[in-house]
VOGU-3710 file (C-alpha; in Angstrom, 3 decimals, decimal comma):
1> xxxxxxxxxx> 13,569/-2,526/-7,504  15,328/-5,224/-5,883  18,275/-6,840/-7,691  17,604/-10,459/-8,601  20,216/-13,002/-8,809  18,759/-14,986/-11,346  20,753/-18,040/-11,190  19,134/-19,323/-8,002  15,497/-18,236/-8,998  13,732/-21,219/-6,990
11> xxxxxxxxxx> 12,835/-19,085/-4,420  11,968/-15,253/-3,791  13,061/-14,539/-0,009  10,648/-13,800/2,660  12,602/-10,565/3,846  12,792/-9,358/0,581  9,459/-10,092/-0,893  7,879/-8,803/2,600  9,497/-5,175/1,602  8,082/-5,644/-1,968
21> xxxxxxxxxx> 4,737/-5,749/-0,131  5,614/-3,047/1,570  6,683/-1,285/-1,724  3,468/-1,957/-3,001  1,467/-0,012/-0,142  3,708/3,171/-0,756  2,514/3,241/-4,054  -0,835/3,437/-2,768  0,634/6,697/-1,204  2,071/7,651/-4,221
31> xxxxxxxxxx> -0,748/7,001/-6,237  -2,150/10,328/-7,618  -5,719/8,662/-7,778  -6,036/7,956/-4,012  -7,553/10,906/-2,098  -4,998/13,096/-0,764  -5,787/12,496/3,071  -5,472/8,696/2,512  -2,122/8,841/0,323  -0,966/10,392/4,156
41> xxxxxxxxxx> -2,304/7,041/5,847  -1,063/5,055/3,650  2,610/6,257/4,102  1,628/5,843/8,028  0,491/2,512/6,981  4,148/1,828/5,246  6,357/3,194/8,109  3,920/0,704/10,557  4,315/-2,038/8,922  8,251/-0,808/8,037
51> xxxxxxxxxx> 8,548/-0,944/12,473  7,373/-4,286/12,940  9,196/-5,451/10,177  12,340/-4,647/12,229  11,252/-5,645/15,109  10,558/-9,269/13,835  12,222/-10,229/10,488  15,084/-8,227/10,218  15,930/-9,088/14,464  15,441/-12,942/13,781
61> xxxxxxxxxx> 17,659/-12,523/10,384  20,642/-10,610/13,113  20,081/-13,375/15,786  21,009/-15,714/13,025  23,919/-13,959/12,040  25,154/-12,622/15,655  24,669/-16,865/16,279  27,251/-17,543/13,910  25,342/-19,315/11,377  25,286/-18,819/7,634
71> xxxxxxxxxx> 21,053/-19,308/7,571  20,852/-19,828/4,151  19,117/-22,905/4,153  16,357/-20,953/5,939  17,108/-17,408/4,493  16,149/-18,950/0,542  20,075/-19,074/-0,007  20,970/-15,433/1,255  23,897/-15,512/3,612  22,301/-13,811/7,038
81> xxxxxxxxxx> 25,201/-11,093/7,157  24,791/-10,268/3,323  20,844/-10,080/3,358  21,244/-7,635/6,470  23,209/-5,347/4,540  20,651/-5,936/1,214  17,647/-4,943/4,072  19,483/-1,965/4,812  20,147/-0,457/1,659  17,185/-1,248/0,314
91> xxxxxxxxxx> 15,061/0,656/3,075  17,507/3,445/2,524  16,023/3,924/-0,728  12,487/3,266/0,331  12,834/5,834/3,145  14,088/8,616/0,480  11,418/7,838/-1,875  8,689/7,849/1,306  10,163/11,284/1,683  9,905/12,389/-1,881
101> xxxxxxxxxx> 6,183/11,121/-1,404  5,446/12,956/1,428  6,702/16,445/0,218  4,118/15,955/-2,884  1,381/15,583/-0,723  2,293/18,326/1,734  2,372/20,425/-1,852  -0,709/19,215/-3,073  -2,493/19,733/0,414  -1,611/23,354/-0,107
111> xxxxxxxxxx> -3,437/23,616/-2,793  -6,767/22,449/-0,836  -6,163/25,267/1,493  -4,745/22,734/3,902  -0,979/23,832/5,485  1,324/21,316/7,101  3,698/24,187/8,848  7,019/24,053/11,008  8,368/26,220/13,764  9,307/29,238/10,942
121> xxxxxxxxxx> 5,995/29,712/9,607  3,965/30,820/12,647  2,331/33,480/12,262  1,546/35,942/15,175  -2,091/35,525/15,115  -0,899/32,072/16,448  1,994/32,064/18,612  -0,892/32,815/21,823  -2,862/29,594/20,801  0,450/27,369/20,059
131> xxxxxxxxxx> 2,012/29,180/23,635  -1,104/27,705/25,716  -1,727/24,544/24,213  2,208/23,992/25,106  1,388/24,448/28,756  -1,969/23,116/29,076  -1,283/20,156/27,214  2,045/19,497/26,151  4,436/20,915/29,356  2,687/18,644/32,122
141> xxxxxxxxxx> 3,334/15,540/30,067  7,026/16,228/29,053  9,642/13,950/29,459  12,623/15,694/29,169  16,377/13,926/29,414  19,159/16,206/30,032  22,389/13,689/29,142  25,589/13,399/30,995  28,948/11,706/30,666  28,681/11,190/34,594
151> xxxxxxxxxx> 24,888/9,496/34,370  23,896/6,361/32,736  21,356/6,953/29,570  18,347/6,093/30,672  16,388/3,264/28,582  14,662/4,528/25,742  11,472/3,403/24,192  11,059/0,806/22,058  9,528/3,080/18,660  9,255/6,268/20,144
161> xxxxxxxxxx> 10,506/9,135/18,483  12,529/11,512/20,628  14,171/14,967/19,999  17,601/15,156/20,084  18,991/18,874/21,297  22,282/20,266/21,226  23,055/23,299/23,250  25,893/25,492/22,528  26,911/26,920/25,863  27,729/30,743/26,076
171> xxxxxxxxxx> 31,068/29,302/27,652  31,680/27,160/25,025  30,238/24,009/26,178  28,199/21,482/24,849  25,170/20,522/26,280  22,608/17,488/25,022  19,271/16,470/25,540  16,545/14,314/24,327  12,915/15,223/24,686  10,859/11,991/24,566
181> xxxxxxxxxx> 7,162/12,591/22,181  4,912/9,999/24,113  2,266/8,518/22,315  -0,644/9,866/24,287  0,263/13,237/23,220  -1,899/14,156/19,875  0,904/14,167/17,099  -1,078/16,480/15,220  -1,984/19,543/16,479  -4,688/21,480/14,342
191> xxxxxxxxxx> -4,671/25,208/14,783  -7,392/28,032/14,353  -8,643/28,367/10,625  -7,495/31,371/9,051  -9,556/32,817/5,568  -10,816/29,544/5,052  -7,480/27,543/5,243  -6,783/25,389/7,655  -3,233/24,717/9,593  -1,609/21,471/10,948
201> xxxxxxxxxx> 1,455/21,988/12,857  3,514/18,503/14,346  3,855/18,472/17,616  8,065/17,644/17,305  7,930/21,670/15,553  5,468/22,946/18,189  8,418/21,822/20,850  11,129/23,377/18,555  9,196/26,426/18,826  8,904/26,255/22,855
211> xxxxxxxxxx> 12,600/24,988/23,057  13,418/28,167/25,085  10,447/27,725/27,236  11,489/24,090/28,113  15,200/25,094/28,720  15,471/28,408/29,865  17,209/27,320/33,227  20,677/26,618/30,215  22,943/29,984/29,808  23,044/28,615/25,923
221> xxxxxxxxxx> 24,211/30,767/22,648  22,336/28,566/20,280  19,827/25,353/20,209  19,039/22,381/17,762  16,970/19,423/18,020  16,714/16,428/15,270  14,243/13,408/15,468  16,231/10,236/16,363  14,099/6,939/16,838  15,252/3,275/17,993
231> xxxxxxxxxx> 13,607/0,279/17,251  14,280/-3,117/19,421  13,815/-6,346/19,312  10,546/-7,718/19,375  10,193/-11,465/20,024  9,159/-12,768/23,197  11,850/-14,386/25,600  10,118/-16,897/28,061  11,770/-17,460/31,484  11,794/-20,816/32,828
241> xxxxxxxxxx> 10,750/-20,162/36,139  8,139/-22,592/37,178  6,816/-20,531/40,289  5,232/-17,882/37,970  2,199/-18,621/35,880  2,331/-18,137/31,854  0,183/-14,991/32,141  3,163/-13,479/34,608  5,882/-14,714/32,224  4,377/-13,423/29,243
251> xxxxxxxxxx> 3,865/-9,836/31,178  8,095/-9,522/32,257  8,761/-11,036/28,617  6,587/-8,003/26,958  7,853/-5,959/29,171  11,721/-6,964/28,464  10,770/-5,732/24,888  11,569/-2,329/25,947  15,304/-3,436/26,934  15,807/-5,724/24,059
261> xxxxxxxxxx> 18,586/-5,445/21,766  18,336/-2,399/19,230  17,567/-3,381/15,413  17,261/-0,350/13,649  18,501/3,260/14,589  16,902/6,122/12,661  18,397/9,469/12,425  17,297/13,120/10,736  20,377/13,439/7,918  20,300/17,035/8,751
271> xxxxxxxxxx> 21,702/16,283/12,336  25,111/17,663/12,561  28,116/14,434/12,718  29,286/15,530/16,207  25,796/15,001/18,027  24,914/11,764/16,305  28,424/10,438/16,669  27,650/11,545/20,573  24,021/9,938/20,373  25,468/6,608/18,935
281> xxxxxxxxxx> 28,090/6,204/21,339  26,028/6,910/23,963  23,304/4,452/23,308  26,148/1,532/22,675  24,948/0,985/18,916  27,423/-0,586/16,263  28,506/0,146/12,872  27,098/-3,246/12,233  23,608/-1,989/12,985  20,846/-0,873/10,806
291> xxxxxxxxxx> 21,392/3,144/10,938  19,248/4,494/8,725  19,557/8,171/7,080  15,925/9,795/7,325  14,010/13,627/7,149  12,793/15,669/9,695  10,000/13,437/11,159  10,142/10,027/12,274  6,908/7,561/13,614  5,308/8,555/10,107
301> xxxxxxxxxx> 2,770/5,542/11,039  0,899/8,457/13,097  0,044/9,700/9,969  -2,216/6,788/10,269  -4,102/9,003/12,513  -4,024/12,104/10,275  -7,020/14,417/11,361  -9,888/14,661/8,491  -10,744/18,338/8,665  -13,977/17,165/7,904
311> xxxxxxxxxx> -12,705/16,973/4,300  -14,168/13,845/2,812  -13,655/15,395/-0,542  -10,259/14,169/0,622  -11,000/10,989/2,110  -12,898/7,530/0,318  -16,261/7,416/0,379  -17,194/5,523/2,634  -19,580/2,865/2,185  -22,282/1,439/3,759
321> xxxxxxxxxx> -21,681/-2,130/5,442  -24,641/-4,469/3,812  -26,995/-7,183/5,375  -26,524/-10,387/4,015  -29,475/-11,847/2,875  -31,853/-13,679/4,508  -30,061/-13,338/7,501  -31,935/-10,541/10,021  -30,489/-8,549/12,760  -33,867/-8,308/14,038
331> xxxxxxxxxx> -34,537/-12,081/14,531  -33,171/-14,938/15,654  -29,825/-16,121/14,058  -30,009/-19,440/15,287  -33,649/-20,280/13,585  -31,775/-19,094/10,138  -28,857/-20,938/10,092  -30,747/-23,976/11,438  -32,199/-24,106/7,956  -29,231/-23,475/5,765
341> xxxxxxxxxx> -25,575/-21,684/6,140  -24,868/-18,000/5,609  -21,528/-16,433/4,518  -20,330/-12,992/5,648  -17,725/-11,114/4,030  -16,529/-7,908/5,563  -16,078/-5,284/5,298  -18,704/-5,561/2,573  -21,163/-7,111/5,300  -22,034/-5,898/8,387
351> xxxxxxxxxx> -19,977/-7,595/11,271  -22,813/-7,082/13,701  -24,446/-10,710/12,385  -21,030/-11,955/14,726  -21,966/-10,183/17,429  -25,497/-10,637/17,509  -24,911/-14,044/17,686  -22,992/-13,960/20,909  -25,204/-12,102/22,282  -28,733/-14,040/21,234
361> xxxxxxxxxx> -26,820/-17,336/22,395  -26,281/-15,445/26,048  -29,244/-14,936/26,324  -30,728/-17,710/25,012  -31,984/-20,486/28,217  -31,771/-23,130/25,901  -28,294/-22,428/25,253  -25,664/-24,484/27,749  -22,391/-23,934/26,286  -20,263/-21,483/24,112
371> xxxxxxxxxx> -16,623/-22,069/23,345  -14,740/-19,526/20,984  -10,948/-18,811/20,000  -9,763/-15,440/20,332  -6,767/-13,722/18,508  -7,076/-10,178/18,759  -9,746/-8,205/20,205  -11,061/-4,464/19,375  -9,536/-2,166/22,144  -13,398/-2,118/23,135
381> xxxxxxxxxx> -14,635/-5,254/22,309  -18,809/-6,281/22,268  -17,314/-10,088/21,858  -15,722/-9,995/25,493  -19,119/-8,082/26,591  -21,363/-10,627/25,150  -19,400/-13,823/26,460  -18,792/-12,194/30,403  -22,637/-11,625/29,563  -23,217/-15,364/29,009
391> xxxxxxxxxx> -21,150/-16,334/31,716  -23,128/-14,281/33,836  -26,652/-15,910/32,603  -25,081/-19,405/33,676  -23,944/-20,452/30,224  -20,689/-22,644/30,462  -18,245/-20,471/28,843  -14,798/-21,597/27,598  -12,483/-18,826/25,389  -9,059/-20,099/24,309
401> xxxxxxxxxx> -7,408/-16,729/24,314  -3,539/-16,879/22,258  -1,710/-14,703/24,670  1,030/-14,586/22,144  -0,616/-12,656/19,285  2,114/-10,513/18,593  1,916/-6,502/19,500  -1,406/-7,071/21,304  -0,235/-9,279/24,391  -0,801/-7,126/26,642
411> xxxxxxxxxx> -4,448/-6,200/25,683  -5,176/-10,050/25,281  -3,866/-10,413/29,259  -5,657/-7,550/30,195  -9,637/-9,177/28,554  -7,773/-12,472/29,850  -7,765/-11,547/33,375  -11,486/-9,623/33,138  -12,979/-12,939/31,834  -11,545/-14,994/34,748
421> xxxxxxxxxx> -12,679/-12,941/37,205  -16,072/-13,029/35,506  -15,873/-17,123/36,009  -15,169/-17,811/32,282  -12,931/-21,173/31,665  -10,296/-19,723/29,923  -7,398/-21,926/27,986  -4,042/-20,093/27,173  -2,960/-21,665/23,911  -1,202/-24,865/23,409
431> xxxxxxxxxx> 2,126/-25,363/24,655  4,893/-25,297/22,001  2,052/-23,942/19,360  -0,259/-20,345/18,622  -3,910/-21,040/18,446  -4,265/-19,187/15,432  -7,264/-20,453/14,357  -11,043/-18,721/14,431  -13,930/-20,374/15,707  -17,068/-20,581/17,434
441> xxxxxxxxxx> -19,121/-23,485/18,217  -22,236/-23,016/20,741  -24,460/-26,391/22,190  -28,176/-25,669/22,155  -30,821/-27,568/23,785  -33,687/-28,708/21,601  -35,991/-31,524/21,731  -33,626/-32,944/24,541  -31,201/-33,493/22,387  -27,825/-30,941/21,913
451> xxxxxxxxxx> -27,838/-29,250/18,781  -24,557/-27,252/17,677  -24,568/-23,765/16,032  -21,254/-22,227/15,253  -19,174/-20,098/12,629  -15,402/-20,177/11,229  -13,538/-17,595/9,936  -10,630/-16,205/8,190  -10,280/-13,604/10,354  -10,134/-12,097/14,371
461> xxxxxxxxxx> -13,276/-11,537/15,969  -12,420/-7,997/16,073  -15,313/-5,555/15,067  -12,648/-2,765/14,572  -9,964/-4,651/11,994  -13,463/-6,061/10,263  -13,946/-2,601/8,893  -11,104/-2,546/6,847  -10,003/-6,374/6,646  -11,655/-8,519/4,125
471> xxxxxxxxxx> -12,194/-11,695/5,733  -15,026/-14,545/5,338  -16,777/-16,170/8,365  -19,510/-18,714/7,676  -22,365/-19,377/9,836  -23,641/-22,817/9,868  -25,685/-25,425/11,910  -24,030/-28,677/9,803  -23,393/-31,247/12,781  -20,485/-32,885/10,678
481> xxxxxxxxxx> -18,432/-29,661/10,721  -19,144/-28,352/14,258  -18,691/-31,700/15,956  -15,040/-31,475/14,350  -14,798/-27,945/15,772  -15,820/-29,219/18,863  -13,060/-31,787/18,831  -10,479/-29,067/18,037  -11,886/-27,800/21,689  -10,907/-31,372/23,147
491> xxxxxxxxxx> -7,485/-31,006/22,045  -7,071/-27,647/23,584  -8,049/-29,532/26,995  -6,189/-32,435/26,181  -3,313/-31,981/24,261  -1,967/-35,132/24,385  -4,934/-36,517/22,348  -4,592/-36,061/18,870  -8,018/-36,308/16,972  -9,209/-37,282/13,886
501> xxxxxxxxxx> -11,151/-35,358/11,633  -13,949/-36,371/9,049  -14,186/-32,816/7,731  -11,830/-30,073/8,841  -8,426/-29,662/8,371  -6,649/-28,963/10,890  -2,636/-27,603/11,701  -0,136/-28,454/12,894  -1,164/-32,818/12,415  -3,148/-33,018/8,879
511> xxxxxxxxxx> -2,532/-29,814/7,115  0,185/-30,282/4,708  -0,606/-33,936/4,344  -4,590/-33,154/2,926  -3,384/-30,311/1,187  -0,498/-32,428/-0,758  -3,433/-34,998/-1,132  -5,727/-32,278/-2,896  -2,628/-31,367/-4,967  -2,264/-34,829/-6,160
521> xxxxxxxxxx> -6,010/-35,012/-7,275  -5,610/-31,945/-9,637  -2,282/-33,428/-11,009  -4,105/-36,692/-11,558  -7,190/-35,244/-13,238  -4,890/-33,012/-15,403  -3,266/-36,253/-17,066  -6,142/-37,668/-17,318  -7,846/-35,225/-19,247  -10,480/-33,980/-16,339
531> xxxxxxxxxx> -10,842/-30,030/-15,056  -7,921/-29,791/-13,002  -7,043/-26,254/-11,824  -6,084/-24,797/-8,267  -7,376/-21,328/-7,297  -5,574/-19,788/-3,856  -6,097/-16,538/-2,430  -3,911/-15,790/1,141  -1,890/-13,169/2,563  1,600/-15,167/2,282
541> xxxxxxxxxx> 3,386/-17,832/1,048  6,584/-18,693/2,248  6,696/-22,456/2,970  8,990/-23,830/0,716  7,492/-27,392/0,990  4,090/-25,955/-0,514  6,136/-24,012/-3,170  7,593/-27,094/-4,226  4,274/-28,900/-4,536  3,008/-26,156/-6,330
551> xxxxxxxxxx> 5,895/-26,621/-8,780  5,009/-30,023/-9,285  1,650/-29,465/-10,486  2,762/-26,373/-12,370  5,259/-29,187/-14,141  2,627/-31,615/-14,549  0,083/-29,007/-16,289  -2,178/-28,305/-13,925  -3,081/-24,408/-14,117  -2,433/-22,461/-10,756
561> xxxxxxxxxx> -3,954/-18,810/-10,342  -3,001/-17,047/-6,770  -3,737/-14,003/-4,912  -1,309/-13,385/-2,302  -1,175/-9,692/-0,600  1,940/-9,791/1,478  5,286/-11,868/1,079  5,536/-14,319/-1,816  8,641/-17,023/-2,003  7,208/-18,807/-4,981
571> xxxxxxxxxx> 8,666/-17,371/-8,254  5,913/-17,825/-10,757  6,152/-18,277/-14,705  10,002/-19,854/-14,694  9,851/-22,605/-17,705  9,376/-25,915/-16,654  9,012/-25,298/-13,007  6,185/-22,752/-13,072  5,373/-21,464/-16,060  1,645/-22,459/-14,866
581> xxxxxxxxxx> 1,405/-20,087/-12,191  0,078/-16,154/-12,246  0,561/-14,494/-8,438  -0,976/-11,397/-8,316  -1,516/-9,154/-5,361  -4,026/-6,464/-4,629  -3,286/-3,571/-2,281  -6,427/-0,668/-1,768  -8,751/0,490/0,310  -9,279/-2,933/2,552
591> xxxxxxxxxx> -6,689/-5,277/3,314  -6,876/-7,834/1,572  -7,244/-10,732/4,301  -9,116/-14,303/3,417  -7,486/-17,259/2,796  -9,713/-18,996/0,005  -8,708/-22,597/-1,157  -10,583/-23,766/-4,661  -9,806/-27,312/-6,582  -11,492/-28,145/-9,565
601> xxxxxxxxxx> -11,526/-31,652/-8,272  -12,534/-33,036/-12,015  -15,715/-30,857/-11,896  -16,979/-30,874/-8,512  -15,231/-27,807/-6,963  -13,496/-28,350/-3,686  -13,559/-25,679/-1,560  -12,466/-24,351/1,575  -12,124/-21,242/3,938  -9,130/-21,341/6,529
611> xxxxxxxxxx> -7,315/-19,290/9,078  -4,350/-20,407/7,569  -1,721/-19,476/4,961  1,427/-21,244/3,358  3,705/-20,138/5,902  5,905/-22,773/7,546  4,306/-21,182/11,030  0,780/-22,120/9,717  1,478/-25,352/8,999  3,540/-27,028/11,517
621> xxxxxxxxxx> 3,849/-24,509/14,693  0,112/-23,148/14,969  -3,267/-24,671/15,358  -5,274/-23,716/11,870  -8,753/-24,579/10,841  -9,709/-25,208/7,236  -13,434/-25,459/6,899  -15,181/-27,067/3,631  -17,777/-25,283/2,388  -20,606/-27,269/1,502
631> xxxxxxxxxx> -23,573/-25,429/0,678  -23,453/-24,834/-3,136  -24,713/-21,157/-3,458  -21,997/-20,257/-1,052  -19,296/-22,229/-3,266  -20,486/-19,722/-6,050  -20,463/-16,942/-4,413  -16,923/-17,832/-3,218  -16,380/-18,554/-7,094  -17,727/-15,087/-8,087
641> xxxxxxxxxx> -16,102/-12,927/-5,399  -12,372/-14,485/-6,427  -13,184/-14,153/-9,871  -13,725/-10,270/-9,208  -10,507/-10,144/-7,330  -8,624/-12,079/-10,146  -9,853/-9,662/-13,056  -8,673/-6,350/-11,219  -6,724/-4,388/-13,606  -6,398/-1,648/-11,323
651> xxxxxxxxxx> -5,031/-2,462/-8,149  -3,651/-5,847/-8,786  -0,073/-5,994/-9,707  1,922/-9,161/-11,359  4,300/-11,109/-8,980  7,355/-12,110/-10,417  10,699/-13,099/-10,506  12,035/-9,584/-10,472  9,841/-7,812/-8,190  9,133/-4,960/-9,962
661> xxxxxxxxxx> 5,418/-4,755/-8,809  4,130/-3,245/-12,408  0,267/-3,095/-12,300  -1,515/-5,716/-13,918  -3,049/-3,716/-17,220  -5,298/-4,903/-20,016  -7,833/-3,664/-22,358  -10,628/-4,843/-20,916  -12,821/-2,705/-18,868  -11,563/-2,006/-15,723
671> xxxxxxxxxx> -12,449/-3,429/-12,441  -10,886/-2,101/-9,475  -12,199/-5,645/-7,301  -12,598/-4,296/-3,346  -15,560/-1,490/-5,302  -16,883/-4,182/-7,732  -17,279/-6,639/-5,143  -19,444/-4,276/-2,949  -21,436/-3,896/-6,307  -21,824/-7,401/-6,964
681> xxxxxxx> -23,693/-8,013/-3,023  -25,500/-4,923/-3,616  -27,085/-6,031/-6,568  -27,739/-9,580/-4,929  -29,888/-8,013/-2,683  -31,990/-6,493/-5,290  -32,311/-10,181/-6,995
//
């Protein structure tokens, strides 16, 4: 538990509240409820999430400091140097208890016949198989590094794990080395089953038990290795070289990731003092750094990738996307929506209505145009098929691709430069802003007039992430909407133009201002006596401006109720500031991932989907799109789904001033939301 300096309890900051989040997901590992094989995930999950975290947050928070600044203003009154050291600690004890977690499942796994065993525990019956999958698979694809005072260390990787060996020379000497575990080498290496049980050795023990086959050219007495890992800096520097185009820039700047400054050095405790005080010189990091104590195994986030055994006694059932309905697969999409609009929520709905779209408007001749925003794509991705498809039926294609989406730039450049080739007008962003937003709006000839057809999301067009992320994305033929999507288009050509909009909201111009102006209405209506009440669900909230009007309704009466997964700066339930407001946050099975706006607007509901949450980046440095929802049996279903999410007594825990992320618990019956939702559009299709 983090401690809380309640004097200054205005805001909760980011940093902090993003490793409560993070907290919260390794009790999903610790949870003695979730199947065993997805307790492992979710600790891969936490150590993922624990990289990036690094390699974002906690390097801007040292470029602050290292910049001479204080950064409290921007750090929620945290001094940058002090809130480094709070990071620090704090993952310290995050990291133990990861380990703690880790060693109860390994125990527990035992117990299902299922062994997780090191370089002391093979048996003879297996040293042939471990021997030949070590050269057959392993051996060609080593990268070994034998270090030298005379020789320059060479660069290492950016989050890869690497073993460090120490070998005692029969003369005396010492002699180091550091074996590098790529990541297209299987992590996991599953042996022969044995009397029914099945065995799981890591690949960083299968090399400790071929150490003497990889080094057998050293005269050595004894030999060690411990898991070391670095992580770097991961924002994006941008040269200013005009001869180079942005795609070329953005290619050296990803690639400059892997010689950024390190943020975070990660060490097995069991390493002896002399070879890490070796390994730490040698890679030029500072006491100042983040050097982290961990156990034997770094990179947990492969246990991401943890095989299944074909033990789903061990795994969630998994469940059957659903059709939504009234909308077919098996006709046309565009004849459907033309009549009224259709919502999809994964992964409780099948994401194939997105993609069947695409591809019935590529084929479609009276179809003329398609223009669609992409984020991130699926490594194989039946969006990029279907629009080089269109393109190549003579449809006028135009994709504004963000180049920028963090971690995945170079798999965006990579669809970016297959699309050109295949003639479609591509757009790369906005200058100065991410094109966050997610959209699709498609011109259709009928009756010689052109008729729009389009969707908007809260999520990437990604049919990988939409089995796991819960995310909205409604389909609709309303000309109001779409012609303001198509506007948002225009801008992307033009940016100089700024449009208005009749409909959408839009970041970075109008944002804040409508949202303040739907803030107001509720504070109104409350004094007045009318149904005021705001209803947000979002994965973060960290914009202090937002918090602040929040606080003002909270002051003025107006009841708040919010859903946020991830960070949370607001401080909810503080007397006269926000004693109005309940934050909770659900963590399970799916992410949690929509961003769902509701006003009570003195009795007729306001409400609005959005690719956008209450992050300072949202609102002024991205271009968002938050899209009304008009049809009315879509507004209750929007109703009913948050209402299941709000009365989970199971997963949800209670934001609050202290962080201590204790379960939200009552005596109702319980509703664990992600399964009850699934129920509820089950049973709507029996209705």
């Amino acid at each position: 538990m983090i401690k809380v300096d309640k004097t200054n309890n205005t805001y909760i900051n980011r940093e902090l509240s993003w490793l409560q989040f993070n907290a919260r997901v390794l009790q999903e590992a610790e949870d003695k409820n979730v199947p065993l094989i997805e307790r492992l995930r979710f600790l891969g999950i936490f150590s993922n999430n624990l990289d990036e975290f690094f390699k974002v947050r906690y390097a801007t928070v040292k470029r602050i400091d290292q910049a001479g600044k204080a950064g409290k203003s921007e750090l929620g009154g945290i001094k940058a140097s002090e809130l480094l050291e709070i990071i620090t600690g704090i993952v310290i004890e995050q990291q133990a208890e990861s380990l703690e977690i880790l060693n109860d499942i390994q125990n527990k796994l035992k117990h299902e016949n299922i062994f997780i065993i090191d370089e002391t525990q093979i048996k003879p019956s297996q040293h042939q198989f471990v021997k030949q999958y070590f050269i057959q698979k392993v051996s060609p694809a080593l990268v070994t590094i034998i270090l030298n005072d005379s020789i320059k260390l060479p660069l290492l990787k950016d989050s890869a794990a690497y073993l460090a060996v120490k070998m005692v020379m029969k003369s005396g000497d010492h002699q180091y080395a550091l074996i590098e575990i790529t990541k297209n080498m299987d992590r996991f290496v599953v042996l022969p089953q044995e009397d029914d049980k099945d065995y799981i050795i890591m690949l960083d023990d299968l090399l400790r038990y071929c150490l003497s086959d990889i080094f057998n050219i050293f005269d050595y007495e004894t030999i060690s290795a411990h898991m070391i890992k670095i992580t770097r800096d991961g924002e994006l520097d941008f040269e200013s070289d005009l001869s180079k185009s942005f795609i070329d820039k953005l290619s050296d700047s990803v690639k400059h990731r892997q010689t950024s400054e390190p943020v975070r050095f990660v060490y097995d405790k069991q390493i002896d003092q002399e070879t890490l005080q070796y390994l730490l010189h040698k890679m030029n990091i500072e006491p100042s750094d983040s050097i982290i104590p961990g156990g034997r195994y770094h990179n947990r986030r492969d246990y991401m990738g943890f095989p299944s055994l074909g033990r789903t006694d061990l795994l969630y059932d998994k469940i059957e996307p659903l059709p939504i309905k009234g909308l077919s697969l098996e006709e046309s999409i565009f004849s459907a929506i033309s009549k009224k609009d259709y919502l999809l929520y994964a992964p409780y709905h099948t994401f194939s209505y997105v993609v069947k779209f695409l591809r019935e408007a590529a084929l479609d001749p009276k179809v003329k145009t398609i223009k669609i925003t992409i984020y991130r794509l699926a490594e194989i991705s039946h969006i990029a098929s279907s629009l080089i498809n269109a393109a190549k039926n003579g449809k006028r294609v135009t994709v504004s691709i963000e180049l920028q989406a963090r971690f995945d730039e170079q798999a965006n450049i990579a669809y970016a430069e297959q699309m050109e080739l295949e003639g479609i007008n591509l757009i790369f962003g906005v200058q100065g802003l991410k094109v966050h937003s997610k959209m699709c709006v498609i011109e259709r000839e009928e009756n010689k007039k052109i008729k729009r057809y389009g969707f908007v999301s809260t999520g990437n067009f990604n049919e990988s992430t939409a089995k796991i992320y819960t995310d909205y994305t409604l389909f609709t033929a309303n000309q109001k909407i779409l012609k303001d999507i198509n506007k948002v288009f225009s801008f992307f050509e033009t940016n100089y133009l700024i449009f208005r909009y009749k409909h959408i909201i839009t970041s970075p111009h109008y944002t804040q201002k409508a949202l303040f102006k739907l803030i107001d209405t509720e504070i109104i209506n409350v004094k007045l006596g009318k149904p005021a009440s705001i209803r947000l669900k979002m994965n973060s909230i960290s914009s202090y401006k937002m918090v602040d009007k929040l606080y003002e309704a909270s002051r003025a009466g107006v009841k708040i109720q919010m859903i946020v997964r991830g960070l949370c700066c607001l401080v909810p339930g503080i007397k006269g500031m926000s004693e109005n407001i309940e934050v909770i946050s659900v963590v399970d099975k799916f992410l949690e991932h929509t961003r769902l706006y509701m006003f009570a607007n003195g009795g007729d509901p306001k409400i609005f989907i959005s690719s956008a949450d209450w992050m300072t980046r949202n609102i002024e440095n991205r271009v968002e799109v938050t899209c009304p929802i008009y049809d009315e049996n879509i507004k209750q279903e929007l109703i009913d789904t948050f209402n299941i999410c709000w009365s989970d007594n199971v997963k949800a825990r209670l934001l609050n001033l202290e962080q201590t992320n204790e379960y939200k618990r009552n005596k109702k019956e319980k509703v664990r939301s992600q399964f009850a939702t699934y129920e509820y559009y089950l049973n709507k299709l029996k209705e």
